[in-house]
C-alpha positions as CSV (number, residue, x, y, z in Angstrom):
1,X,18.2,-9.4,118.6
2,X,21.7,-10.1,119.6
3,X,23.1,-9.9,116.0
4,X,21.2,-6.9,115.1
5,X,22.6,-4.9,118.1
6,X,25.9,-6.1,117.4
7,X,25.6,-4.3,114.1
8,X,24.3,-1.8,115.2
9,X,27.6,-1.4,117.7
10,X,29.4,-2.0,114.7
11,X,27.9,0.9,112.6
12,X,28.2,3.1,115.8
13,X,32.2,2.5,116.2
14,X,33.2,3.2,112.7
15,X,31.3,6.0,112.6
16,X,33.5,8.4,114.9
17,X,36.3,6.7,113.1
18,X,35.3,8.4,109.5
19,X,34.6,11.1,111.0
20,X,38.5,11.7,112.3
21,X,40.3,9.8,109.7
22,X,38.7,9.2,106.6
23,X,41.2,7.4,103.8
24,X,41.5,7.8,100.2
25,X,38.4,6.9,98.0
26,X,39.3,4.5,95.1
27,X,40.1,6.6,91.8
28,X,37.2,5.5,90.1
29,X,34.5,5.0,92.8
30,X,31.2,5.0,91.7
31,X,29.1,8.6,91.7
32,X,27.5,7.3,95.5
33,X,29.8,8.9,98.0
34,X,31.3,5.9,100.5
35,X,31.6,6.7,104.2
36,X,32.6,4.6,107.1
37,X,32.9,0.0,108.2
38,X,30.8,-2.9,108.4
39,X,30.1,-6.8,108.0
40,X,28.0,-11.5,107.8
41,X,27.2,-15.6,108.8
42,X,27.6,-18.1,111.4
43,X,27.9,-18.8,115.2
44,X,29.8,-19.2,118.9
45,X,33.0,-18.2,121.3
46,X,34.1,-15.3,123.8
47,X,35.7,-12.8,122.2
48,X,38.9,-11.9,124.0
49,X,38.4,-9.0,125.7
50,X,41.2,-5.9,124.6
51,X,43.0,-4.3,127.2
52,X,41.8,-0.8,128.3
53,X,42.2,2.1,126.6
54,X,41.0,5.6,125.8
55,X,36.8,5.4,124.6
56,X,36.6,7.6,121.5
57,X,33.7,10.2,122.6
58,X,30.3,7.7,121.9
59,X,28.6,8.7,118.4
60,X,24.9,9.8,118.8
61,X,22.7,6.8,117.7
62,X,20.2,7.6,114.5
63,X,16.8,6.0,116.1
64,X,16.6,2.8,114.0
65,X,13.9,-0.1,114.5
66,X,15.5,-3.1,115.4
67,X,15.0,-6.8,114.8
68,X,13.0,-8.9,117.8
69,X,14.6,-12.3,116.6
70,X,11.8,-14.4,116.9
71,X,12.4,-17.8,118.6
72,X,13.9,-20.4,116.2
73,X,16.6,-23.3,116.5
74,X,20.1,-21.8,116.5
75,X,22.7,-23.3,114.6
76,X,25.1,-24.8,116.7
77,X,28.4,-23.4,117.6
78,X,31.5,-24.5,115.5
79,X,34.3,-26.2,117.7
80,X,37.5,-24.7,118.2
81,X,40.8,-26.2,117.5
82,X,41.8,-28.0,120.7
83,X,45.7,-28.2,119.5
84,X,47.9,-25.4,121.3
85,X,49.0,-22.5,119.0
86,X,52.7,-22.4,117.6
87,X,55.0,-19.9,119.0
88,X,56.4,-17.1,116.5
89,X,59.8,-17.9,115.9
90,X,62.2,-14.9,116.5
91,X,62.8,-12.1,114.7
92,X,59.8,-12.2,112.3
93,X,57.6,-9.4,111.4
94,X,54.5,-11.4,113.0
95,X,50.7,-10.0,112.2
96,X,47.8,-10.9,114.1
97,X,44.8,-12.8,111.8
98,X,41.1,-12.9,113.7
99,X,38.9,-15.8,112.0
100,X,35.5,-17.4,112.5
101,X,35.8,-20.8,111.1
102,X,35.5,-24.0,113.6
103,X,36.1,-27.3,113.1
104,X,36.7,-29.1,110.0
105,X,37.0,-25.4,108.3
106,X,39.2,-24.0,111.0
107,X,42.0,-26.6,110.7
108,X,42.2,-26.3,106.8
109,X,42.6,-22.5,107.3
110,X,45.0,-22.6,109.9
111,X,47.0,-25.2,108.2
112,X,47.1,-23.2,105.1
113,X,48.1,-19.9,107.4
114,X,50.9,-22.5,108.3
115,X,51.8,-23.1,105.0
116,X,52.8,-19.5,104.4
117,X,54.5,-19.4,107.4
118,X,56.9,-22.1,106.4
119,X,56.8,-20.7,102.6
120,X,59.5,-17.9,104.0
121,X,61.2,-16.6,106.7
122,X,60.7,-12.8,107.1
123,X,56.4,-12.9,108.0
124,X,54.7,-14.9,110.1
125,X,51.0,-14.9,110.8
126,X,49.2,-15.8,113.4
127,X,45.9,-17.5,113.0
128,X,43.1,-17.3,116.2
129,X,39.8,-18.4,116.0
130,X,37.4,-16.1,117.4
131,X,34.0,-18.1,117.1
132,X,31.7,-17.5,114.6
133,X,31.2,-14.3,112.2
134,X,29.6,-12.4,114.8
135,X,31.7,-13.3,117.8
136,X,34.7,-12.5,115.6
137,X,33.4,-9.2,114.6
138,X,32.6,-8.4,118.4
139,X,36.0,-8.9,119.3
140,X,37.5,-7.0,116.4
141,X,35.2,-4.1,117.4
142,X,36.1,-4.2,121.1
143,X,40.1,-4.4,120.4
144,X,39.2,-1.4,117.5
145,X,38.0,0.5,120.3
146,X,41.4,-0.5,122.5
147,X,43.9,0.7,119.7
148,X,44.5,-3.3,119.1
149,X,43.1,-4.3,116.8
150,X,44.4,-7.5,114.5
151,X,46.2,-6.7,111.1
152,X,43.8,-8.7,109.5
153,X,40.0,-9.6,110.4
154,X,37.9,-12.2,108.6
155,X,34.1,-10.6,108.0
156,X,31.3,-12.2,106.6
157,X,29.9,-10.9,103.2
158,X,26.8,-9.1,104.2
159,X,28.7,-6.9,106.4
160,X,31.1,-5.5,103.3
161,X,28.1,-2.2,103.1
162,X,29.9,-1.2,106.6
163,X,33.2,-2.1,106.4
164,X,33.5,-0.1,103.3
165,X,32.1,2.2,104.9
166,X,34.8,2.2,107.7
167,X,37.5,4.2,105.9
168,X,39.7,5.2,108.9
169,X,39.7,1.8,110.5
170,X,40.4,-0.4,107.1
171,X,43.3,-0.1,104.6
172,X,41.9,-1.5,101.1
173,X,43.6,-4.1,99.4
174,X,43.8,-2.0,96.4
175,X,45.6,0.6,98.1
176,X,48.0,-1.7,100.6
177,X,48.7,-3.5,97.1
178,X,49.5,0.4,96.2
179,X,52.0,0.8,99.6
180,X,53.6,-2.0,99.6
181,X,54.4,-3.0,96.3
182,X,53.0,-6.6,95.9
183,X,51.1,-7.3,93.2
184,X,47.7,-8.7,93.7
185,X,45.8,-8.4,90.5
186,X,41.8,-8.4,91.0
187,X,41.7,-9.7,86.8
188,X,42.5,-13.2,88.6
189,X,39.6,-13.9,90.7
190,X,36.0,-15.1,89.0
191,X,33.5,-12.0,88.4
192,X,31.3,-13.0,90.6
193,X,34.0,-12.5,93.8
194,X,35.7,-10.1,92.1
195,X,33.0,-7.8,91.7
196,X,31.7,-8.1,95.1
197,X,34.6,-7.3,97.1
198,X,35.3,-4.2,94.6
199,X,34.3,-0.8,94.4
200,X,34.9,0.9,91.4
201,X,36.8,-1.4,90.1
202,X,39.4,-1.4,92.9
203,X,39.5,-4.6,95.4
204,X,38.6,-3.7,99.1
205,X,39.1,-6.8,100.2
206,X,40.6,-10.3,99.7
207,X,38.5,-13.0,98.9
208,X,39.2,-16.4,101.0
209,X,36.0,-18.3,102.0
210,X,33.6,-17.8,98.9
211,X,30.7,-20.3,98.5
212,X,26.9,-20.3,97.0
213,X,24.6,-21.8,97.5
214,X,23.9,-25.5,96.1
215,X,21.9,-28.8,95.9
216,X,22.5,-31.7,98.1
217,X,21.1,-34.8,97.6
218,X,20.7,-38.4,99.2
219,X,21.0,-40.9,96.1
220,X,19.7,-43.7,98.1
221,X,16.4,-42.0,99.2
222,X,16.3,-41.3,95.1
223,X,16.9,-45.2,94.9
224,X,13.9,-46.1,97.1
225,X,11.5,-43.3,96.1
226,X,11.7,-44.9,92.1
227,X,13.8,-41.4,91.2
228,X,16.7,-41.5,89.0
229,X,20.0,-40.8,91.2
230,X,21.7,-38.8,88.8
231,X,19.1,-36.6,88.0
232,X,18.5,-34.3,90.7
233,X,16.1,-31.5,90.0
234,X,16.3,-28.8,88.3
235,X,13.5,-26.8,88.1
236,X,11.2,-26.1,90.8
237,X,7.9,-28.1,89.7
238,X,10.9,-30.9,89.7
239,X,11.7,-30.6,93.1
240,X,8.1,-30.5,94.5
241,X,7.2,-33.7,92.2
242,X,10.1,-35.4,93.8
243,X,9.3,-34.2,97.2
244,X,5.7,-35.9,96.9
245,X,7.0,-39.4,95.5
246,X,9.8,-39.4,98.6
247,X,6.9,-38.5,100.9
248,X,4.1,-41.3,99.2
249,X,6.5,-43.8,99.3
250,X,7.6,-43.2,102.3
251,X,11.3,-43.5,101.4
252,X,11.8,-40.4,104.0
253,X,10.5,-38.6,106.9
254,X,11.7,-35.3,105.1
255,X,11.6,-34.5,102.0
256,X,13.3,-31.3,101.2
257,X,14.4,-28.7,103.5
258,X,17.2,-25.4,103.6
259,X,19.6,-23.9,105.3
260,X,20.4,-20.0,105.3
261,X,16.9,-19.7,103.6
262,X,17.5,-15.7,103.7
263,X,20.5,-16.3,101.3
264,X,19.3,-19.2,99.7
265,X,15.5,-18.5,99.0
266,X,15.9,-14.7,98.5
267,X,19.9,-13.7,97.6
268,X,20.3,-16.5,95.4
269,X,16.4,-16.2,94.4
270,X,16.8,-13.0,93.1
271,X,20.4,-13.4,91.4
272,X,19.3,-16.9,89.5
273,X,15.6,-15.1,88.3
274,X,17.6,-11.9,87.0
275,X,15.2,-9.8,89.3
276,X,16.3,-7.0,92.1
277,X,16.7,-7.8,95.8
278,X,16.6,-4.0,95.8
279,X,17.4,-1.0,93.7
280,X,20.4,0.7,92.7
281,X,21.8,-3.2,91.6
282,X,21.3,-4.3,95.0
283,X,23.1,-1.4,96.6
284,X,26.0,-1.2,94.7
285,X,25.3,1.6,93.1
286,X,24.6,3.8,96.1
287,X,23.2,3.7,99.9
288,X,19.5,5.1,98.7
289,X,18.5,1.6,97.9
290,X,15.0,0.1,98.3
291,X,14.2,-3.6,98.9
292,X,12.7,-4.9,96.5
293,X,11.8,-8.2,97.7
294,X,8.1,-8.2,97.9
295,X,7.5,-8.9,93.9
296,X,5.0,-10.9,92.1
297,X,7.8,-13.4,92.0
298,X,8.8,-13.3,95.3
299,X,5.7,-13.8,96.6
300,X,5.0,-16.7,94.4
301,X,8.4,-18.4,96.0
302,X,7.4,-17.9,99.5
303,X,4.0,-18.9,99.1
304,X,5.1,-22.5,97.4
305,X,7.6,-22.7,100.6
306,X,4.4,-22.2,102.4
307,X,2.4,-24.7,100.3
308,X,5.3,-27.5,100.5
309,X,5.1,-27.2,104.7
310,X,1.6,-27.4,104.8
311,X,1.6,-30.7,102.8
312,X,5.1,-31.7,103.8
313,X,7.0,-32.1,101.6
314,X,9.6,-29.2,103.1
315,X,10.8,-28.5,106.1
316,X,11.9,-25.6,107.7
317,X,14.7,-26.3,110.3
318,X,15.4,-23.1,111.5
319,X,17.4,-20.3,110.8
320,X,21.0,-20.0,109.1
321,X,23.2,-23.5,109.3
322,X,21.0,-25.2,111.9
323,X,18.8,-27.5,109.3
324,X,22.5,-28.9,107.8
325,X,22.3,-32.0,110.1
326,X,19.0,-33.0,109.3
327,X,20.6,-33.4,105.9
328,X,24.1,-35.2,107.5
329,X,21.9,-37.6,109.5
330,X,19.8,-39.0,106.5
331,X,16.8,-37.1,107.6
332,X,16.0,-34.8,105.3
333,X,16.9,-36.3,101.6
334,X,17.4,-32.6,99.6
335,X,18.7,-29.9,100.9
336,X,20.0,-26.7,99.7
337,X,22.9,-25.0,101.9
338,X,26.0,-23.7,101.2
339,X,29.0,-25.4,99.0
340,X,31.1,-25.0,101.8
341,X,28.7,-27.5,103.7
342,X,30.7,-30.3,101.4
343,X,33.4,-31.2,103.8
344,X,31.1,-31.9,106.7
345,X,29.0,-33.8,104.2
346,X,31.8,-36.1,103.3
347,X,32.8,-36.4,106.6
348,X,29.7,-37.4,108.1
349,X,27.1,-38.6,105.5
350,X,27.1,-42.5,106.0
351,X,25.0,-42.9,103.0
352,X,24.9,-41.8,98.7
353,X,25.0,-38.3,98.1
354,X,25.1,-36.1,95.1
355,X,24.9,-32.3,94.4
356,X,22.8,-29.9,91.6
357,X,22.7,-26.3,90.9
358,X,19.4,-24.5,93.2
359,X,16.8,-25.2,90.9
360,X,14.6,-22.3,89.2
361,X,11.3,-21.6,87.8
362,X,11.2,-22.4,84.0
363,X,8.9,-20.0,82.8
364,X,10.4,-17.0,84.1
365,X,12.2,-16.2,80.7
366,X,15.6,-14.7,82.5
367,X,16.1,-17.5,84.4
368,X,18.6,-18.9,85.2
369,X,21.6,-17.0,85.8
370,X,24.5,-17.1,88.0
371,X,24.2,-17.0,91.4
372,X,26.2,-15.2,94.0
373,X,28.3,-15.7,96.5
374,X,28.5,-15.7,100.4
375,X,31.4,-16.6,103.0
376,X,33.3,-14.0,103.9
377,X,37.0,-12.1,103.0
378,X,39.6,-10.7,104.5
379,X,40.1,-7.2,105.4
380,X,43.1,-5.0,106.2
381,X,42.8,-3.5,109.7
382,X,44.5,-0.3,110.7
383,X,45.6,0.5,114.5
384,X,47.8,3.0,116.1
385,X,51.5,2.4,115.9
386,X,50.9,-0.3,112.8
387,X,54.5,-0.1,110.8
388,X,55.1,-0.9,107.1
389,X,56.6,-3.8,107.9
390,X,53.1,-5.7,109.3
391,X,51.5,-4.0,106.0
392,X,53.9,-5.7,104.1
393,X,53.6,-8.9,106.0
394,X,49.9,-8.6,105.1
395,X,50.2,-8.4,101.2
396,X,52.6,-10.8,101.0
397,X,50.2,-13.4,103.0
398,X,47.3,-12.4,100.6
399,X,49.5,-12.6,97.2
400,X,49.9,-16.2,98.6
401,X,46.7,-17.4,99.0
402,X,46.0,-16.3,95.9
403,X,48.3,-18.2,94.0
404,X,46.0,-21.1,92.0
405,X,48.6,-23.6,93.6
406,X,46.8,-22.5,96.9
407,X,43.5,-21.8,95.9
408,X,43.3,-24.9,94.3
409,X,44.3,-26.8,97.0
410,X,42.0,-24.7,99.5
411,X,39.2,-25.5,96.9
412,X,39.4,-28.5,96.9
413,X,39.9,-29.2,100.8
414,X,37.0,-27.3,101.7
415,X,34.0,-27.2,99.2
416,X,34.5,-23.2,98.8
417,X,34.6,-22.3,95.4
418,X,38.3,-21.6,94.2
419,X,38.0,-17.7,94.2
420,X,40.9,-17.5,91.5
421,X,40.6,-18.3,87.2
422,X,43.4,-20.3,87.9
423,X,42.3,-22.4,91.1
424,X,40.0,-23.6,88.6
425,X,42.3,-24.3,86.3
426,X,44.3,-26.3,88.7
427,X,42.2,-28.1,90.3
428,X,40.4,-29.1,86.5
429,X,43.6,-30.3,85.1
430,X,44.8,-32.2,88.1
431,X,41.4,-34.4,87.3
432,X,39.9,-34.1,91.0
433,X,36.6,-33.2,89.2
434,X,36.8,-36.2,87.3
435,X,37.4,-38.1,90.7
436,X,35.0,-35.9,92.5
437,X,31.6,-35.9,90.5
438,X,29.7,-32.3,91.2
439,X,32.5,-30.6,93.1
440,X,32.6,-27.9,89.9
441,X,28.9,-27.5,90.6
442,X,29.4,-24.2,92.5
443,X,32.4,-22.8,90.0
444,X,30.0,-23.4,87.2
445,X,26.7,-22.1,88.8
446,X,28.9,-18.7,89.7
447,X,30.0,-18.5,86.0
448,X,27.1,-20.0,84.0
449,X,26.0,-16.2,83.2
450,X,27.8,-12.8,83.1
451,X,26.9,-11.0,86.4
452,X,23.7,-8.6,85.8
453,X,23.0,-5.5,88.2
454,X,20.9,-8.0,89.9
455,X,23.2,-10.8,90.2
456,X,26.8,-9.2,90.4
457,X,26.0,-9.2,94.3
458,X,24.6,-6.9,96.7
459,X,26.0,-4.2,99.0
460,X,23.1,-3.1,101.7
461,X,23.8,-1.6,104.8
462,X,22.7,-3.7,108.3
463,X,22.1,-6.8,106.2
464,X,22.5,-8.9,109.4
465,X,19.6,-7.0,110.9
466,X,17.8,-7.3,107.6
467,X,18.1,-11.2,107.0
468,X,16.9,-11.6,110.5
469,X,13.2,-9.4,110.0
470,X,13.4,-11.3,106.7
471,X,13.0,-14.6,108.9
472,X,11.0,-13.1,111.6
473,X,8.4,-12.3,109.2
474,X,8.9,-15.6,106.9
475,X,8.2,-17.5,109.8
476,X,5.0,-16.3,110.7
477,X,3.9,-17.2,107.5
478,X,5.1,-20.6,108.0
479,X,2.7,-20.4,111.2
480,X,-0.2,-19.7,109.4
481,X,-0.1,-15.6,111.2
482,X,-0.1,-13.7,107.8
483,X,0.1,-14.8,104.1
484,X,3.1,-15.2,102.3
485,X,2.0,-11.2,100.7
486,X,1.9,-10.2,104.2
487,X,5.0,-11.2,105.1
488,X,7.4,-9.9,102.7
489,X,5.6,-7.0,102.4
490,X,6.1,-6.4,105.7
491,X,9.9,-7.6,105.8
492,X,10.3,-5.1,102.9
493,X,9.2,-2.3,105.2
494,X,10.9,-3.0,108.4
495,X,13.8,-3.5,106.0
496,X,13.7,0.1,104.4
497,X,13.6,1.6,107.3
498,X,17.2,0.0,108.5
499,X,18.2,1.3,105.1
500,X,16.9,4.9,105.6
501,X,18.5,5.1,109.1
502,X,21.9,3.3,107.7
503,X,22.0,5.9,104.7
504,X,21.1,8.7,107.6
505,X,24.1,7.4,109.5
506,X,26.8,7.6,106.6
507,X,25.8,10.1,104.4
């Protein structure tokens, strides 16, 4: 409930602001008119509360159902750095920089924010951890409302429907590239990320934190089960054999189990099988969009999820990042979660581990192709009194971190895909793949296939709200309240209506 209202906050904000300032649409935005802001994924810390200022007159709500979240283990709340934040030095142009990333994350970010810093001597930014996604977005809303809000903002990827939506409180990459001058060149970046932080062609936002989702695995349970280590799964008949010869031989107390099942088990679903999440390409192609999640396929996927609990071989460990640790802690021996997962896995796994691409069924004849991504990107925020100067200080920060030097090294520090052709590159020649067996796993899922309409990305608006009926509904299936049918039939319809009241919102 809480992260459905706080979209539903979100919508309501940015919706005065396109009303009074709406900016310039991209030259060649597609035929679907885009109106006003929004944004996606993780957890916890108190949003710093912006000084007072003048309430813009509140927006009249369209009445839109919204998302009981049904009880279910929380992921736990990243830690915040503990180390005291540098002072600006003197006479620099210094912007403000809201993330959401805790521990290890948080440190690589804000040691690569440093990095910049120390690159030159004109721009400094200023990196603050806000808490999770939503915590971050709360805060960026509440300053918004103040007239302070930070240069840039870090916004999960299921929010990017809103955001672009917001055109009076953002300034789009494309067009800051446009005002100030620095070149940042969307040709770089991988198609997958490329295409869904772009509209028309033009880049919205900039991509940092992009990940998919992947297969983890615990070698030594393969070991002990009879299974070869260095062949995880790959379809999913695979997987479930392998999940009943951990369970007989008792060489686990879990078998297999997933985190972000929403992304995982329906995004990434859809995107590998080549079938829609929902029409118009998932939204990308305009805010009338339908769900589409209730197919003969679909159904089929939830109802083996459903089969697997009921004989146990999977377990489901709550909702978004919470079942990670029963990977970490030799629990559970597969496990699909993000890519980004890899530096806590390497950190804390005491035991064997190996990854695969998210397996597939093999007789659905456009399977598989590439997945997409999640994570989140960075977007350009505007407030009263901003000057060109912090603009400037902006693109020159982003035309770093895209430099394969830095995306490389991010890459490779994190588990996040490198965003950039060149990251790749890099980080391939320097021979850490070689050193590093699987850590291109997520690169080459992205880029085994040319994007398709139904797996260049999606683009709906209230996804938060969405992904949380999605699990609402998913786990009443899981409790034996309604068949698998039932369920995404019924997550479908809640779903649509978000989507009608969005589109009544913004159009």
């Amino acid at each position: 409930m809480k992260r459905a209202l706080l979209v539903l906050t979100l919508i309501a904000v940015f919706a005065l602001v396109a009303c009074a300032a709406p900016t310039a649409a991209p030259t060649s935005a597609p035929p679907t008119k885009a109106p006003v802001v929004e944004p996606t994924k993780a957890p916890v810390a108190q949003p710093t509360t912006a000084p007072a200022a003048t309430k813009p007159p509140e927006a009249t709500k369209p009445a839109a159902p919204t998302a009981t979240t049904a009880a279910a283990t929380k992921p736990p709340a990243p830690t915040a750095t503990t180390a005291p934040r540098p002072t600006p030095p003197p006479g620099r142009v210094t912007v403000e920089f809201w993330h959401g990333l805790g521990k290890p994350l948080g440190d690589i970010l804000e040691a690569t924010v440093m990095d910049f810093n120390n690159s030159q001597t004109k721009y400094y930014v200023d990196a603050i951890y806000k808490g999770s996604y939503p915590d971050t977005m709360n805060a960026a809303i509440a300053a918004f409302r103040a007239g302070k809000a930070p240069n840039i903002v870090q916004m999960f990827e299921v929010g990017t429907a809103t955001m672009m939506a917001a055109k009076g409180a953002i300034k789009p990459v494309y067009q800051l590239a446009q005002e100030t001058g620095v070149t940042i060149d969307p040709k770089t970046y991988i198609p997958a990320v490329r295409g869904y932080y772009s509209e028309g062609g033009n880049m919205i936002s900039m991509p940092l934190n992009s990940s998919t989702t992947i297969m983890y695995y615990n070698k030594d349970v393969f070991k002990k089960a009879g299974l070869d280590p260095e062949k995880p799964p790959k379809t999913w008949t695979e997987l479930r054999t392998m999940a009943k010869q951990i369970m007989d031989t008792k060489s686990s107390t879990c078998a297999f189990s997933t985190a972000w099942l929403t992304w995982a088990q329906f995004e990434n679903f859809s995107a590998i099988h080549n079938v829609p999440l929902a029409t118009k390409a998932n939204g990308m192609l305009g805010m009338d969009a339908e769900l589409k999640f209730n197919s003969d396929l679909h159904v089929r996927h939830m109802q083996l999820l459903v089969d697997m609990q009921k004989e146990g071989t999977f377990k489901y460990g709550g909702r978004d990042s919470a079942p990670e640790p029963l990977f970490t802690s030799a629990e559970c021996a597969i496990m699909h979660t993000s890519s980004g997962f890899r530096a806590n896995v390497t950190l804390n796994a005491k035991f064997a581990w190996g990854v695969g691409m998210l397996p597939y069924y093999d007789d659905v004849p456009t399977a598989p192709k590439n997945s997409i991504i999640g994570g989140a990107s960075l977007w350009v925020m505007n407030s009263p009194g901003r000057t060109a100067d912090e603009y400037k200080a902006v693109a020159e920060f982003f035309k770093y971190i895209s430099q394969p030097n830095v995306d490389a090294k991010w890459h490779q520090s994190t588990g996040y895909v490198p965003i950039s052709l060149g990251g790749f590159d890099n980080t391939k020649a320097s021979g850490f793949y070689d050193k590093n067996p699987g850590a291109d796993i997520p690169y080459m899922q992205l880029t085994r296939t040319e994007p398709t309409e139904n797996s260049m990305g999606l683009r709906l608006g209230d996804m938060p709200a969405i992904r949380i009926i999605i699990y609402e509904e998913m786990e009443k299936a899981f409790q034996g309240q309604q068949t698998a049918k039932q369920a995404l039939d019924n997550a479908v319809k809640r779903g649509n209506e978000l989507l009608r009241a969005f589109e009544k919102l913004y159009k």
